[in-house]
PyMOL Python script that loads the backbone (N, CA, C, O; Angstrom):
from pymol import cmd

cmd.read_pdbstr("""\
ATOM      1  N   UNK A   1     114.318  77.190 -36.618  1.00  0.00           N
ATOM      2  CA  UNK A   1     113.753  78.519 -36.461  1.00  0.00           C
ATOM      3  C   UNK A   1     114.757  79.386 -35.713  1.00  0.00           C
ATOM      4  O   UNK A   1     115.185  79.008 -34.622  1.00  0.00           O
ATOM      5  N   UNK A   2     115.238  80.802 -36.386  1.00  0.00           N
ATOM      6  CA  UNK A   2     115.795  81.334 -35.790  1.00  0.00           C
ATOM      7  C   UNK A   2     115.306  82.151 -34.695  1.00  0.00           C
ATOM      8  O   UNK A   2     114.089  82.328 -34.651  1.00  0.00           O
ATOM      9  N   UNK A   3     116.304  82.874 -33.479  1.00  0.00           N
ATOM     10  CA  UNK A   3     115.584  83.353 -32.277  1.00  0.00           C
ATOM     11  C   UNK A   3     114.850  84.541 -32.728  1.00  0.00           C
ATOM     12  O   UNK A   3     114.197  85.129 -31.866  1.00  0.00           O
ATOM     13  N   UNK A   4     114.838  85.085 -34.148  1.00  0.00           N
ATOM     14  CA  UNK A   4     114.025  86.221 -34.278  1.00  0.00           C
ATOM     15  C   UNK A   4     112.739  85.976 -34.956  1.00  0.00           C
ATOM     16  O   UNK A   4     111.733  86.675 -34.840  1.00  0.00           O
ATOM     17  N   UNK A   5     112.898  84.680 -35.834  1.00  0.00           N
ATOM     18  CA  UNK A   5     111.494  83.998 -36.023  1.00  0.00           C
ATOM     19  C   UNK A   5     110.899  83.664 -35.161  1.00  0.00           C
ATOM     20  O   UNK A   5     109.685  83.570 -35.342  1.00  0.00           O
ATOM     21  N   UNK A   6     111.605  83.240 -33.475  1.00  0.00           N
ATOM     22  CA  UNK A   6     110.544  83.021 -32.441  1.00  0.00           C
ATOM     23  C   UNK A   6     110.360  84.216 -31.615  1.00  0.00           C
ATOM     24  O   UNK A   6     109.855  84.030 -30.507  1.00  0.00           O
ATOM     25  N   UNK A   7     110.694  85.469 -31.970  1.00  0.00           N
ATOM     26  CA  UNK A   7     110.176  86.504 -31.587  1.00  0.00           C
ATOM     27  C   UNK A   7     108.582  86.923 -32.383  1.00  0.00           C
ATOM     28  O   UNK A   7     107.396  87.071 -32.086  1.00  0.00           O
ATOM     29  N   UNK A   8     109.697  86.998 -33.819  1.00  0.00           N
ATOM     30  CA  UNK A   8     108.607  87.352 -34.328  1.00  0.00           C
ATOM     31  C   UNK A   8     106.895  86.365 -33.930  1.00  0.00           C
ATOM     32  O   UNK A   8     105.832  86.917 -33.648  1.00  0.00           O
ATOM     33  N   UNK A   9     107.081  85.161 -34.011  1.00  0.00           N
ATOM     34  CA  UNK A   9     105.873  84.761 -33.533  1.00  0.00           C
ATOM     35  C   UNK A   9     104.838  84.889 -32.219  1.00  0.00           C
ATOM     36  O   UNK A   9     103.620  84.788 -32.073  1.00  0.00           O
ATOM     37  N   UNK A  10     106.245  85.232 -31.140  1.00  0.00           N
ATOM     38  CA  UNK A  10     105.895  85.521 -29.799  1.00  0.00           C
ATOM     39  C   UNK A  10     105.019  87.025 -29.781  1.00  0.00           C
ATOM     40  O   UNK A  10     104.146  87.140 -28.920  1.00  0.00           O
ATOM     41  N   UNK A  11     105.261  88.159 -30.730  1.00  0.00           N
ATOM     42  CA  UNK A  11     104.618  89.467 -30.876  1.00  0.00           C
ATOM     43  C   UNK A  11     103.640  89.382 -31.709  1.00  0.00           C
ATOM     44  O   UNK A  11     102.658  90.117 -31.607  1.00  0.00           O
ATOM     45  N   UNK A  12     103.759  88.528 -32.598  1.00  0.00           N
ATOM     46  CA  UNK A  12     102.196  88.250 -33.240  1.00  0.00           C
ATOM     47  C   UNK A  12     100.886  87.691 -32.767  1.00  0.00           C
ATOM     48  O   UNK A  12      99.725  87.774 -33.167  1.00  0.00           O
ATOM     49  N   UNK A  13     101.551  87.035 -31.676  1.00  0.00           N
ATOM     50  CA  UNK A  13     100.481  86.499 -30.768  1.00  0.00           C
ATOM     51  C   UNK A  13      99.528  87.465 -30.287  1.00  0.00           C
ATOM     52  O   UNK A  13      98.300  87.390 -30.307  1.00  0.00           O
ATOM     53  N   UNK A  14     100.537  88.714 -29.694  1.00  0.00           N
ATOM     54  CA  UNK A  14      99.752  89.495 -28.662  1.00  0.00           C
ATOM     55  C   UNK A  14      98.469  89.865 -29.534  1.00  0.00           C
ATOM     56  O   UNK A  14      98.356  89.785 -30.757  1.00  0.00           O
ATOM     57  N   UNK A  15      97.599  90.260 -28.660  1.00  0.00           N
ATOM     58  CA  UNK A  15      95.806  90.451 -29.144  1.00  0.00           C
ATOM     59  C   UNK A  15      96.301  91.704 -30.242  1.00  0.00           C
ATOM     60  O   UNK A  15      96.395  91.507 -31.453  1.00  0.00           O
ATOM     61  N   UNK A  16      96.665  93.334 -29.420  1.00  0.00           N
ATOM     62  CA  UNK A  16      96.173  94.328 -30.469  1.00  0.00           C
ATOM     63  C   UNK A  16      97.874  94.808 -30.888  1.00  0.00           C
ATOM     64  O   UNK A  16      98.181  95.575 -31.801  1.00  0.00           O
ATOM     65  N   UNK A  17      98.742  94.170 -30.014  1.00  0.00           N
ATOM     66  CA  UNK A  17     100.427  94.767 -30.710  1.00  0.00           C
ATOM     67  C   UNK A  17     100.222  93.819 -32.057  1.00  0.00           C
ATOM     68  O   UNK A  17     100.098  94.378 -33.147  1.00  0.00           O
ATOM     69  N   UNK A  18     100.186  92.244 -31.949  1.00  0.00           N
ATOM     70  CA  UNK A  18     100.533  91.397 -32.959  1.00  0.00           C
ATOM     71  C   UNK A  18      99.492  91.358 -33.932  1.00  0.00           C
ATOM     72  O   UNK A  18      99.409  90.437 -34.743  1.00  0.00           O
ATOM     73  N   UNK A  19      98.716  92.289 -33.892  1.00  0.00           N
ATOM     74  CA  UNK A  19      97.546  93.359 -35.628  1.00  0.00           C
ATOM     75  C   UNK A  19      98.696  93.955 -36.215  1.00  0.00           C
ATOM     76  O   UNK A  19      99.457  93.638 -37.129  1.00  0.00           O
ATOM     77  N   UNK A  20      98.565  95.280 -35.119  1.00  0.00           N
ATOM     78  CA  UNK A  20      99.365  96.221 -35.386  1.00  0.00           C
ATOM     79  C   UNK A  20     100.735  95.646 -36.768  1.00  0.00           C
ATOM     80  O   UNK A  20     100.790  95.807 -37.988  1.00  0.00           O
ATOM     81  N   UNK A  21     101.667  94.943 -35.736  1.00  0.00           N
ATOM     82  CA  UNK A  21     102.705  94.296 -36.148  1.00  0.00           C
ATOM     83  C   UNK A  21     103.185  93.787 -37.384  1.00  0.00           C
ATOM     84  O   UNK A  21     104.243  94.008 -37.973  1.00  0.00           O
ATOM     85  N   UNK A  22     101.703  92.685 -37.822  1.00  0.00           N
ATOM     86  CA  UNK A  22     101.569  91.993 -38.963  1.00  0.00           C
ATOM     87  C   UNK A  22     101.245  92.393 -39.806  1.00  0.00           C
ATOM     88  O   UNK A  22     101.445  91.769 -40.847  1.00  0.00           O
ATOM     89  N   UNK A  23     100.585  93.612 -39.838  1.00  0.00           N
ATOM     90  CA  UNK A  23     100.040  94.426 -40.691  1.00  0.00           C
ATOM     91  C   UNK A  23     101.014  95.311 -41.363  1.00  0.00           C
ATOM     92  O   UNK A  23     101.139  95.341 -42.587  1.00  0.00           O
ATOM     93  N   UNK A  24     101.819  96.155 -40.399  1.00  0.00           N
ATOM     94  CA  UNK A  24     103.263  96.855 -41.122  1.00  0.00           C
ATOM     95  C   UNK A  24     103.941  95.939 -41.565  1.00  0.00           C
ATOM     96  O   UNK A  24     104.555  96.060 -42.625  1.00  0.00           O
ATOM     97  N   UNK A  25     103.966  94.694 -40.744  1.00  0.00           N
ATOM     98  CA  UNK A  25     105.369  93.594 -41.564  1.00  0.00           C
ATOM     99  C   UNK A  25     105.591  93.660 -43.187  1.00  0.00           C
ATOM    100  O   UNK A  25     106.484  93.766 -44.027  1.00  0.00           O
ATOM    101  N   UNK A  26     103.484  93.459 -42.993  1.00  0.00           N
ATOM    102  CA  UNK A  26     103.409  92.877 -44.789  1.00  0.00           C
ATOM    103  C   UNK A  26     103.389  93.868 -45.676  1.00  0.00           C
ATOM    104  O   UNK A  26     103.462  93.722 -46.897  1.00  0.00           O
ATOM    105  N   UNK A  27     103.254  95.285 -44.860  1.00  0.00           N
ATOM    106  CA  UNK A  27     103.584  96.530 -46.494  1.00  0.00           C
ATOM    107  C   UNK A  27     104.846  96.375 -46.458  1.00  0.00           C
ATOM    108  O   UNK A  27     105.329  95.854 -47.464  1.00  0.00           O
ATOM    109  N   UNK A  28     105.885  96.790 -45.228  1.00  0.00           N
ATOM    110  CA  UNK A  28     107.104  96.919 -45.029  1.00  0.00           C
ATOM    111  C   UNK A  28     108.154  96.043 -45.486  1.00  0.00           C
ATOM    112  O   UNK A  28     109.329  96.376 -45.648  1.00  0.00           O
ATOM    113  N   UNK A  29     107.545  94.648 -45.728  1.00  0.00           N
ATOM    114  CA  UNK A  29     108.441  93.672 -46.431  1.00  0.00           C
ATOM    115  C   UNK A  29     108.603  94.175 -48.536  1.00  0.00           C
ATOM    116  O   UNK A  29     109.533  94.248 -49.338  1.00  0.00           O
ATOM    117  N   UNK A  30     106.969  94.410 -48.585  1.00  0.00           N
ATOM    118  CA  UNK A  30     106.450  94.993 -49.871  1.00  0.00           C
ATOM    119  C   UNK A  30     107.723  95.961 -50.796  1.00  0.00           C
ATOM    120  O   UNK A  30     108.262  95.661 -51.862  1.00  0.00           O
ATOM    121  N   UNK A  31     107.923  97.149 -49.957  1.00  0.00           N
ATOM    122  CA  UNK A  31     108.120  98.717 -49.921  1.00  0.00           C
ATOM    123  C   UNK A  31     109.519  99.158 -49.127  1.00  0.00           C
ATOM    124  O   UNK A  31     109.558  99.974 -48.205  1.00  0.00           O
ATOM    125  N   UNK A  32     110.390  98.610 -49.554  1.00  0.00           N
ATOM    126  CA  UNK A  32     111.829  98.614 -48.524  1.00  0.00           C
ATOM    127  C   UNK A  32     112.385 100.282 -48.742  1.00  0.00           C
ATOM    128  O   UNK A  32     113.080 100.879 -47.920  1.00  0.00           O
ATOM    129  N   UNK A  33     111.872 100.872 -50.111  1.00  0.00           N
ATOM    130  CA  UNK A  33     112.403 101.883 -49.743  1.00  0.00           C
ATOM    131  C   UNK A  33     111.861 103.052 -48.654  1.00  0.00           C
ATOM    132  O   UNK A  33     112.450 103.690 -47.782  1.00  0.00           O
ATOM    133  N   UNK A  34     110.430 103.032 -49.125  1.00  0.00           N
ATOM    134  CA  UNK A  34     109.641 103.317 -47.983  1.00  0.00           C
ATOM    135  C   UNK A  34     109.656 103.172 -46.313  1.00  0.00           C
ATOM    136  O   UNK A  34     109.317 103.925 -45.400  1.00  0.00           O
ATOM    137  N   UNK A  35     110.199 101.873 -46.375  1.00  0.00           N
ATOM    138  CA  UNK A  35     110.346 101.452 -44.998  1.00  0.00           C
ATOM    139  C   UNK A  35     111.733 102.462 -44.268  1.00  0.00           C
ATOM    140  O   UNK A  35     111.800 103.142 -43.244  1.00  0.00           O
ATOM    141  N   UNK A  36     112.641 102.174 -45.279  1.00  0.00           N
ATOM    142  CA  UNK A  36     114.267 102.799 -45.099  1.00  0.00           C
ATOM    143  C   UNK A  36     114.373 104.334 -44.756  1.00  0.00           C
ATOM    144  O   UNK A  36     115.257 104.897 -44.110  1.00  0.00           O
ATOM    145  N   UNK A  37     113.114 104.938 -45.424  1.00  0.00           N
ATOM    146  CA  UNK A  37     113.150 106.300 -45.416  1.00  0.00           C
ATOM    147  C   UNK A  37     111.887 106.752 -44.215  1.00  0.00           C
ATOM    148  O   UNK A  37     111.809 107.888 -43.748  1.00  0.00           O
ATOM    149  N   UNK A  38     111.154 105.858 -43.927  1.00  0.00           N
ATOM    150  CA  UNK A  38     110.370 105.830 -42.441  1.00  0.00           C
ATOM    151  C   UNK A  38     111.136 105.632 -40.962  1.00  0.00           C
ATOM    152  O   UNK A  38     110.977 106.116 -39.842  1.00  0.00           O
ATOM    153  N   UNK A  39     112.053 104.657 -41.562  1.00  0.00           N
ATOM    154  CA  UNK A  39     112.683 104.236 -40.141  1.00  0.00           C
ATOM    155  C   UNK A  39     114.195 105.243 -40.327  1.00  0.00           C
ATOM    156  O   UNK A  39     114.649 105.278 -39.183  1.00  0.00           O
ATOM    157  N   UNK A  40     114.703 105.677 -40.822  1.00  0.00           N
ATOM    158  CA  UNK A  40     115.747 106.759 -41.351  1.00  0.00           C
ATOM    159  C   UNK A  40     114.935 107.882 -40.614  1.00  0.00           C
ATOM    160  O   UNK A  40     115.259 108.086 -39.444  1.00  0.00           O
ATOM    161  N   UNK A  41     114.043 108.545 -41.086  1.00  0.00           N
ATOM    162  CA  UNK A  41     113.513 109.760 -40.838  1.00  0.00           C
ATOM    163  C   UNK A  41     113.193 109.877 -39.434  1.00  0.00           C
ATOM    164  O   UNK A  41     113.360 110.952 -38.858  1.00  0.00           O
ATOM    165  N   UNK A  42     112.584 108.495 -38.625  1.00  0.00           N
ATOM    166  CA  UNK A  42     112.613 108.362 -37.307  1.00  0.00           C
ATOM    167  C   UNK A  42     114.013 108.351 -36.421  1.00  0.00           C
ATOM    168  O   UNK A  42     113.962 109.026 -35.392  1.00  0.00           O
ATOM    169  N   UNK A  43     115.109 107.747 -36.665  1.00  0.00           N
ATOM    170  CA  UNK A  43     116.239 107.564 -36.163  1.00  0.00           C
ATOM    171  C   UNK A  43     116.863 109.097 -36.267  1.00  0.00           C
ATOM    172  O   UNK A  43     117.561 109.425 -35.307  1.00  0.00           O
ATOM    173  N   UNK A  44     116.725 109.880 -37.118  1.00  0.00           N
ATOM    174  CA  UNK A  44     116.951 111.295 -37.638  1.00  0.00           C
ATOM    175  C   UNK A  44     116.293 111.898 -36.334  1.00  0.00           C
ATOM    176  O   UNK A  44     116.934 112.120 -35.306  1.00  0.00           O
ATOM    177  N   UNK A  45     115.261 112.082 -36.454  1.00  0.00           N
ATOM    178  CA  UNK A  45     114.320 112.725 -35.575  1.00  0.00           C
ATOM    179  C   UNK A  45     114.591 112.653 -34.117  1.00  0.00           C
ATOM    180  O   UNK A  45     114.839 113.685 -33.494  1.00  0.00           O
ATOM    181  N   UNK A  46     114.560 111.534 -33.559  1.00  0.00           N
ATOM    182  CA  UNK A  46     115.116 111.251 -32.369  1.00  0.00           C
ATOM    183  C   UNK A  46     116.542 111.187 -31.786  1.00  0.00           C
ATOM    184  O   UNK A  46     116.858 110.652 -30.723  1.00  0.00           O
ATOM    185  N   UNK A  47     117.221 111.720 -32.519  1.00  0.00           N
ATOM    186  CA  UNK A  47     118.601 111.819 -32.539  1.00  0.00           C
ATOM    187  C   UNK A  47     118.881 113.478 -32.490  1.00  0.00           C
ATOM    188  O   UNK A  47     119.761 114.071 -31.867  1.00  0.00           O
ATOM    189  N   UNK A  48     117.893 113.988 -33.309  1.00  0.00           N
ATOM    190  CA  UNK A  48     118.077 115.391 -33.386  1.00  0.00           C
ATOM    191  C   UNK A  48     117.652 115.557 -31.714  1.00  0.00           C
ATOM    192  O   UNK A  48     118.426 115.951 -30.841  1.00  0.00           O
ATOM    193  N   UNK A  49     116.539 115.241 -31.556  1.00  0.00           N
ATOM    194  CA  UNK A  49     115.755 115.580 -30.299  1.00  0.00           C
ATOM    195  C   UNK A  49     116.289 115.106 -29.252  1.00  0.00           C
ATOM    196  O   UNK A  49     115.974 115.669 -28.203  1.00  0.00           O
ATOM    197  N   UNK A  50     117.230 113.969 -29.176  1.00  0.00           N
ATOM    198  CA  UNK A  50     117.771 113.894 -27.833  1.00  0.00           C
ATOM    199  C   UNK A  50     119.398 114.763 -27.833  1.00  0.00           C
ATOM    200  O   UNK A  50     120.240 114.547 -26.961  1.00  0.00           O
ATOM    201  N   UNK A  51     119.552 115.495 -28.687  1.00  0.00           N
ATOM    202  CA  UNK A  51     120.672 116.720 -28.761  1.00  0.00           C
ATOM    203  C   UNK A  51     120.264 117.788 -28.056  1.00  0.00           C
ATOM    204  O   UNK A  51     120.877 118.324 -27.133  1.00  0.00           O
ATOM    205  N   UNK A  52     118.735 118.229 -28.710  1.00  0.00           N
ATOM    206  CA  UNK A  52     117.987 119.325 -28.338  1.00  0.00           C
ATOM    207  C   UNK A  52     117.096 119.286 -28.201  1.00  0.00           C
ATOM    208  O   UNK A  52     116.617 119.897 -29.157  1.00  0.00           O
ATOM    209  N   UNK A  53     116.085 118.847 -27.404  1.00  0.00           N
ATOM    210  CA  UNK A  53     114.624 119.022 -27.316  1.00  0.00           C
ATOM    211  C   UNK A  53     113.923 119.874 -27.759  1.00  0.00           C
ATOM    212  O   UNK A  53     112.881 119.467 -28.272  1.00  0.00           O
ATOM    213  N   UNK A  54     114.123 121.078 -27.760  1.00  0.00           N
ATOM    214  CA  UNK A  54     113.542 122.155 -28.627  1.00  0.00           C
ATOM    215  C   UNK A  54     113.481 122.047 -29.662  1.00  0.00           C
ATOM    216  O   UNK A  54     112.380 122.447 -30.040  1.00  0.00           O
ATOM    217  N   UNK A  55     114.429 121.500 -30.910  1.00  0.00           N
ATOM    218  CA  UNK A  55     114.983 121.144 -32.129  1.00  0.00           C
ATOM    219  C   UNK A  55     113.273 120.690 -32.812  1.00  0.00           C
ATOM    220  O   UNK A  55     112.604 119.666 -32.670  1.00  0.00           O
ATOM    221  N   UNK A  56     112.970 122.192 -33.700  1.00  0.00           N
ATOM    222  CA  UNK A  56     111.600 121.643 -34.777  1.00  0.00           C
ATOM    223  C   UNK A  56     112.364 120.787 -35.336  1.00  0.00           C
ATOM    224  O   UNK A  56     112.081 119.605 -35.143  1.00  0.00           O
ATOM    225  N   UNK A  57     113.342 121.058 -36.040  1.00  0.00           N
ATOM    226  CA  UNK A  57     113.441 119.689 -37.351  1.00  0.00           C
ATOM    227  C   UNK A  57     113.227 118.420 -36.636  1.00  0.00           C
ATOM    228  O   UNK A  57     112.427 117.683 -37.213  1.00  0.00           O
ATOM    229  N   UNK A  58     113.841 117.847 -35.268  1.00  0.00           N
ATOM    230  CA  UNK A  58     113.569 116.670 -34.874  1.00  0.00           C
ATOM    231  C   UNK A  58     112.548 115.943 -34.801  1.00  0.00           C
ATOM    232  O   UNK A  58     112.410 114.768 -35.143  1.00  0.00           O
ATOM    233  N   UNK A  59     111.493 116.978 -34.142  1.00  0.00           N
ATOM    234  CA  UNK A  59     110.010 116.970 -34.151  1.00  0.00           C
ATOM    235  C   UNK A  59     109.388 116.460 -35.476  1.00  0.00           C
ATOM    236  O   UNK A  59     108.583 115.545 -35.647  1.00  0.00           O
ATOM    237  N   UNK A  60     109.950 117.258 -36.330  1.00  0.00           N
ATOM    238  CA  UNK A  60     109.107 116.960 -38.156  1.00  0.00           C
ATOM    239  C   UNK A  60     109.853 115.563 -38.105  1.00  0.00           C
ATOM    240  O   UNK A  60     109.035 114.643 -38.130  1.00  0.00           O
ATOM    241  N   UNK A  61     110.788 115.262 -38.058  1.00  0.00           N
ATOM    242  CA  UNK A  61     111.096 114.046 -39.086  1.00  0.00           C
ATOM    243  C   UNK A  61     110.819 112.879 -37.685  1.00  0.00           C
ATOM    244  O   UNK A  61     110.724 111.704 -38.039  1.00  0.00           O
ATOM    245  N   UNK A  62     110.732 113.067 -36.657  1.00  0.00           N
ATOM    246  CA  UNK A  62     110.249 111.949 -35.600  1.00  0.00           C
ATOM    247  C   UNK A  62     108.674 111.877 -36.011  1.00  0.00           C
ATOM    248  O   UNK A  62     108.339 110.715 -36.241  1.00  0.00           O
ATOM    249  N   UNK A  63     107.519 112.921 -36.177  1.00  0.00           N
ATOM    250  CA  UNK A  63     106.455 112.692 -36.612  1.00  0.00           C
ATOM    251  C   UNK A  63     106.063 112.415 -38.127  1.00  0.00           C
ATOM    252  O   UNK A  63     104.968 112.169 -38.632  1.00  0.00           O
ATOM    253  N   UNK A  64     107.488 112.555 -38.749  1.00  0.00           N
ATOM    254  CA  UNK A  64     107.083 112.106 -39.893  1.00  0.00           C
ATOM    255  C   UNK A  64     107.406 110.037 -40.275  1.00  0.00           C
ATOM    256  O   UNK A  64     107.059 109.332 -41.222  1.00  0.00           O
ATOM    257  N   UNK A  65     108.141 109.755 -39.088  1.00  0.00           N
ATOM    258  CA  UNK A  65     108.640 108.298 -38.857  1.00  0.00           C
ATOM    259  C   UNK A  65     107.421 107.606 -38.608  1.00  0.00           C
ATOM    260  O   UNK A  65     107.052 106.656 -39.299  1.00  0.00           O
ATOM    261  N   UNK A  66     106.427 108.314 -37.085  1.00  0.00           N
ATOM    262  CA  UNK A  66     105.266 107.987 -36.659  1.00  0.00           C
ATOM    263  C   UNK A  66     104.375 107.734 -38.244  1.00  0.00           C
ATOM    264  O   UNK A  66     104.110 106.681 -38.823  1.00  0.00           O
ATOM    265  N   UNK A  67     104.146 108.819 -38.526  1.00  0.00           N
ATOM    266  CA  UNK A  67     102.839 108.531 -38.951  1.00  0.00           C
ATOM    267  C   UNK A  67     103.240 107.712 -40.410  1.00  0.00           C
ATOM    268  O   UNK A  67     102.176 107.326 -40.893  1.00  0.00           O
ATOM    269  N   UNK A  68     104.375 107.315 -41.267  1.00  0.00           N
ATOM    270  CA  UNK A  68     104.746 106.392 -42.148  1.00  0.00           C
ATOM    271  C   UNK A  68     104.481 105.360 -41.751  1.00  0.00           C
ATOM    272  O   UNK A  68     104.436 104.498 -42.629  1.00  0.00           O
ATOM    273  N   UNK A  69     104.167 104.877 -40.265  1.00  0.00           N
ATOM    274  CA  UNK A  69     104.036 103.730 -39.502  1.00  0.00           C
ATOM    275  C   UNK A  69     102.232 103.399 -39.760  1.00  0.00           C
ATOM    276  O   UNK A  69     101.647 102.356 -40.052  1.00  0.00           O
ATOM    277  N   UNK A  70     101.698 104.894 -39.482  1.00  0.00           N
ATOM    278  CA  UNK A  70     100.156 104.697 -40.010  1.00  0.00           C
ATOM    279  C   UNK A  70      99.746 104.574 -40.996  1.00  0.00           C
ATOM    280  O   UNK A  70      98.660 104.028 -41.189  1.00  0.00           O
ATOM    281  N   UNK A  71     100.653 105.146 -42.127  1.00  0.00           N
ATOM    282  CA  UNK A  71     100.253 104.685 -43.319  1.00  0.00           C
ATOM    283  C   UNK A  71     100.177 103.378 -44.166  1.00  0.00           C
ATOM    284  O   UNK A  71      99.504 102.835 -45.043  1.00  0.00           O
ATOM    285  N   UNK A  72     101.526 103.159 -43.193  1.00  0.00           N
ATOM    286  CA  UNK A  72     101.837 101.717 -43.588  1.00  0.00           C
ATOM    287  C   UNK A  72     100.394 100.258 -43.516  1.00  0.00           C
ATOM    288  O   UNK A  72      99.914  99.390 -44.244  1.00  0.00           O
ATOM    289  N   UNK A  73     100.238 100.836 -42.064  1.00  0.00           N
ATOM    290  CA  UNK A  73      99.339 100.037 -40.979  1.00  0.00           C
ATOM    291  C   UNK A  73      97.649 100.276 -41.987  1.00  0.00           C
ATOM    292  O   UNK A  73      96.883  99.314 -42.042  1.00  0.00           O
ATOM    293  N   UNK A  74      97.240 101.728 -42.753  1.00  0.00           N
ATOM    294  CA  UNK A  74      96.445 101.512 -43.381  1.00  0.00           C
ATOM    295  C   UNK A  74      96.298 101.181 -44.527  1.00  0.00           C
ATOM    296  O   UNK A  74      95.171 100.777 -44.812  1.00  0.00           O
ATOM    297  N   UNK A  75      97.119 101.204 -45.394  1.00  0.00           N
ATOM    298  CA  UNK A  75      97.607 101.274 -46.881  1.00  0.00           C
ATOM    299  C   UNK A  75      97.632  99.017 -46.854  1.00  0.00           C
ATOM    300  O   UNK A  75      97.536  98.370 -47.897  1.00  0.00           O
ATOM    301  N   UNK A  76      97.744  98.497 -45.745  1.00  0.00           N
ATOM    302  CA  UNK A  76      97.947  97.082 -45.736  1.00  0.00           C
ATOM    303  C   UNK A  76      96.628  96.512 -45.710  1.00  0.00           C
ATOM    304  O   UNK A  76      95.970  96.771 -44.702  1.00  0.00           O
ATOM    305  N   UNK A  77      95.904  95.537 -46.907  1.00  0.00           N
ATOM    306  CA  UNK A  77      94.847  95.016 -47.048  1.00  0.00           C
ATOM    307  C   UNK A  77      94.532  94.221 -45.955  1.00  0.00           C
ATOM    308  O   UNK A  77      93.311  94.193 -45.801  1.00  0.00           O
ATOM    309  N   UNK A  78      95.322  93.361 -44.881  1.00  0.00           N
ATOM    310  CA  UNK A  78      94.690  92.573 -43.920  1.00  0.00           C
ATOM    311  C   UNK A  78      94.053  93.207 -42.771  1.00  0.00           C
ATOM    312  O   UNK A  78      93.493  92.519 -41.918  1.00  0.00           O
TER     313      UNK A  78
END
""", "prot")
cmd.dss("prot")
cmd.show_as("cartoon", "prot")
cmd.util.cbc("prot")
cmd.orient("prot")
C-alpha cells in the first residue's frame, strides 16, 4: 500500500470529511475532465485572488471550483 492509499484510508475514516471525500472521489474518478476543469478553475481563482483581492474574475472562477465540488458531492449516487 502506497503512503497515499494510507492517506486516503486515514480521511475516509473521518465521520463527516470521509462522506464528503468518498463521495467526490467516486464522480471525480468517473469525470476527469470535469474534475480538471473544477480543480483548474479553482487554482485560477485563487491565484487571481491572492494577486488582488478585489479581482471579480478570481472570485467567479474560485466559486465556480467550490461549488463543482457540490455538484460533484450531489450528482454521486452513494
Amino acid at each position: 500500500m502506497s503512503p497515499h492509499d494510507k492517506l486516503d484510508a486515514l480521511v475516509e475514516d473521518l465521520p463527516l470529511v470521509g462522506t464528503i471525500f468518498r463521495r467526490n472521489y467516486l464522480y471525480f474518478k468517473k469525470h476527469t475532465l470535469l474534475t480538471n476543469l473544477i480543480h483548474g478553475s479553482f487554482g485560477l481563482g485563487l491565484g487571481m485572488l491572492i494577486l488582488a483581492a478585489d479581482n471579480t474574475w478570481g472570485w467567479v472562477f474560485l466559486w465556480l471550483g467550490i461549488l463543482g465540488h457540490v455538484y460533484a458531492f450531489v450528482k454521486t449516487d452513494k
